[in-house]
Backbone as JSON Lines, residues from 0, in Angstrom:
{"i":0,"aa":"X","n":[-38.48,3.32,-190.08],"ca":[-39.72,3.25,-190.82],"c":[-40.34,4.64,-190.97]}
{"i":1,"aa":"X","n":[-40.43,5.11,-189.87],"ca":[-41.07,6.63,-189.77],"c":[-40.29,7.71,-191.05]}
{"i":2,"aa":"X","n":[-39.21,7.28,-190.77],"ca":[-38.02,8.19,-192.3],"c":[-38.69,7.84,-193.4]}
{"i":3,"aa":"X","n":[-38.98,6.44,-193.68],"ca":[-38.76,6.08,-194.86],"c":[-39.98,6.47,-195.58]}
{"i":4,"aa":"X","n":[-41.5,6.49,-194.62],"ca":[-42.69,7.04,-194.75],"c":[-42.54,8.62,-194.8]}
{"i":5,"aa":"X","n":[-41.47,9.44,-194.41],"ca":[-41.65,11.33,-195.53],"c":[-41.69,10.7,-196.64]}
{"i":6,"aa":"X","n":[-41.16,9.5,-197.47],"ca":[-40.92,9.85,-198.62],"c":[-41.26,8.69,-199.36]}
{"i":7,"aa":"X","n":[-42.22,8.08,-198.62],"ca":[-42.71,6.71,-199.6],"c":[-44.07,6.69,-199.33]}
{"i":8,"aa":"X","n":[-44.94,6.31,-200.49],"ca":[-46.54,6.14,-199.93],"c":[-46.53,4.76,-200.1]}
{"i":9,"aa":"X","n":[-48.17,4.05,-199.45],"ca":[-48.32,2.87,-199.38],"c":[-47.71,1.83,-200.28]}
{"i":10,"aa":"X","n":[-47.93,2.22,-201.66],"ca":[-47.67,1.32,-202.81],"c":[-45.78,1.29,-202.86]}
{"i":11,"aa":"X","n":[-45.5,2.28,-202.65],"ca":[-43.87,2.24,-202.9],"c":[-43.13,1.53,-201.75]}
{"i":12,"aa":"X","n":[-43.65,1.43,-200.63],"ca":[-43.34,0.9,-199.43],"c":[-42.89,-0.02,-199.51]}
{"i":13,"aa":"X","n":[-44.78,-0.82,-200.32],"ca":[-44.88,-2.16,-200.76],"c":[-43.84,-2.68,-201.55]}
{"i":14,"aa":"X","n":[-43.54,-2.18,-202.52],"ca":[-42.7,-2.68,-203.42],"c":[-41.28,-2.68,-203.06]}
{"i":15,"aa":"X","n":[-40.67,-1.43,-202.36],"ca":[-39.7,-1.77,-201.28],"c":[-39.16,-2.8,-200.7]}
{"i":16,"aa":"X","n":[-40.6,-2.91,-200.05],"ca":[-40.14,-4.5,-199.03],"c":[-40.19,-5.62,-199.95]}
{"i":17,"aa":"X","n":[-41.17,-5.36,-201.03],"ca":[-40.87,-7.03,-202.1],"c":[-39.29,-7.21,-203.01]}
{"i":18,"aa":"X","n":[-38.72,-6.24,-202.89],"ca":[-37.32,-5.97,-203.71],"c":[-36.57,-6.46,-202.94]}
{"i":19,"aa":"X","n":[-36.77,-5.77,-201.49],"ca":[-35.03,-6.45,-200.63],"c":[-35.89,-8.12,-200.64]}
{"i":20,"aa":"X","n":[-36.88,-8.3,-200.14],"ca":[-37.5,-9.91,-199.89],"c":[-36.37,-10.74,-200.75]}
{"i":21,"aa":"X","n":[-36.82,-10.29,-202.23],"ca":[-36.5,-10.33,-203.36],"c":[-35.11,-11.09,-204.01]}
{"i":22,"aa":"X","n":[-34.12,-10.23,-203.08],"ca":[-32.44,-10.01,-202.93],"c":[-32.47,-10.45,-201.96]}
{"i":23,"aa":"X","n":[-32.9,-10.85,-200.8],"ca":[-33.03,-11.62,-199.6],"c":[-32.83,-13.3,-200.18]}
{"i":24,"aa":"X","n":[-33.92,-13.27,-200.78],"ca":[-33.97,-14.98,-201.42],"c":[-33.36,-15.17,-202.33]}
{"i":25,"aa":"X","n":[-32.92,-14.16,-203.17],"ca":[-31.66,-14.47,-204.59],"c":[-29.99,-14.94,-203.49]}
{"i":26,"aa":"X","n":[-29.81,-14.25,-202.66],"ca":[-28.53,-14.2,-202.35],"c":[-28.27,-15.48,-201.1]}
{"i":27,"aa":"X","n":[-29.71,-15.97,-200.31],"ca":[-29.33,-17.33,-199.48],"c":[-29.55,-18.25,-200.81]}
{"i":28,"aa":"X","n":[-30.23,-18.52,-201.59],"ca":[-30.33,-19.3,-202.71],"c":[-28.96,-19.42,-203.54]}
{"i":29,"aa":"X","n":[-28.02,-18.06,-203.98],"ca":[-27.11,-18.37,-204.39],"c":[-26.11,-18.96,-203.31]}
{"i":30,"aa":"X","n":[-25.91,-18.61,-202.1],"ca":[-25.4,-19.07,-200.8],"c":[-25.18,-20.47,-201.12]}
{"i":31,"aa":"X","n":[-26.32,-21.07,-200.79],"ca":[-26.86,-22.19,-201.06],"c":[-26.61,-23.18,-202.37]}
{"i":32,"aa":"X","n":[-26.8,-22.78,-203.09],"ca":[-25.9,-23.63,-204.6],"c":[-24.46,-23.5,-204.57]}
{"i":33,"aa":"X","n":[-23.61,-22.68,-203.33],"ca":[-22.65,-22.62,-203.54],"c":[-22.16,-21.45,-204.52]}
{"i":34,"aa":"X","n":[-22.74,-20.82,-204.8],"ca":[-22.53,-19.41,-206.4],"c":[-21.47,-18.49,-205.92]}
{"i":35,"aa":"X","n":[-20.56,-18.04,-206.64],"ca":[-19.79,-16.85,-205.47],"c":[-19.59,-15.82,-206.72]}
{"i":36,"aa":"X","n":[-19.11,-14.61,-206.95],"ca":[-19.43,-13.55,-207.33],"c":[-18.74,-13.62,-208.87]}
{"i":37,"aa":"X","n":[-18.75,-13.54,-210.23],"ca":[-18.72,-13.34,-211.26],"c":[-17.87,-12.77,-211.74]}
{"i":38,"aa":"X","n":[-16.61,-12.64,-211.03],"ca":[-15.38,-11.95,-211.48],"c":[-15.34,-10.69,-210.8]}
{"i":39,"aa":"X","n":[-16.04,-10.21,-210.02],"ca":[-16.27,-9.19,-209.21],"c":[-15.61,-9.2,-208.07]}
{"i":40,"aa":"X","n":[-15.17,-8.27,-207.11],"ca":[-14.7,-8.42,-206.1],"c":[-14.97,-7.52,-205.06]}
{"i":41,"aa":"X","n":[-15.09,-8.01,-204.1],"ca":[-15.86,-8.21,-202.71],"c":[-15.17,-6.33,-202.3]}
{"i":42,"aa":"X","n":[-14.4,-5.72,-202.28],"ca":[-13.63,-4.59,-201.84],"c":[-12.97,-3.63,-203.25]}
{"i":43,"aa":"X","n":[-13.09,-2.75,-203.17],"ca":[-12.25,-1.72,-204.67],"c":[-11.0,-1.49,-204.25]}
{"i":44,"aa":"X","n":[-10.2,-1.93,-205.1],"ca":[-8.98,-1.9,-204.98],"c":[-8.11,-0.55,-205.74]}
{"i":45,"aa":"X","n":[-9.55,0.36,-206.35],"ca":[-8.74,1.6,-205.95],"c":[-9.02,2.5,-204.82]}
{"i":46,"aa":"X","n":[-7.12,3.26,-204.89],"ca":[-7.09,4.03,-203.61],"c":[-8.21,4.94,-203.64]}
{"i":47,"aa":"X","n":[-8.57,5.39,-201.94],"ca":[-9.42,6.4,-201.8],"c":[-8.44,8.19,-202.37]}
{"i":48,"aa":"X","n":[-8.86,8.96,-202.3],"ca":[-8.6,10.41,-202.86],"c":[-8.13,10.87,-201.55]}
{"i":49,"aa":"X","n":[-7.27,11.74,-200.96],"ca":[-6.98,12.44,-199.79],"c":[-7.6,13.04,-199.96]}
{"i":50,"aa":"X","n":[-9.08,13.81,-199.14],"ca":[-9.3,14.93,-199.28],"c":[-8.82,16.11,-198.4]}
């Protein structure tokens, strides 16, 4: 919290915490109806780069 306050004032905080809330209740709700991801997939199946 202390991090996140260098670089957020009251109002942005606020809205912060209402976004994940937000995505909190979209994602047990889709949970919940059973919903699973849109043709998307869970891991990228391209390789990483050697650096």
């Amino acid at each position: 919290m202390e991090r996140l306050r260098e670089h957020l004032d009251d109002a942005a905080l606020v809205e912060l915490t209402a976004m994940v809330a937000v995505e909190n209740l979209r994602s047990r709700t889709n949970a919940a109806l059973g919903l699973t991801s849109q043709g998307f997939r869970d891991t990228c199946e391209i390789p990483s780069r050697e650096r």
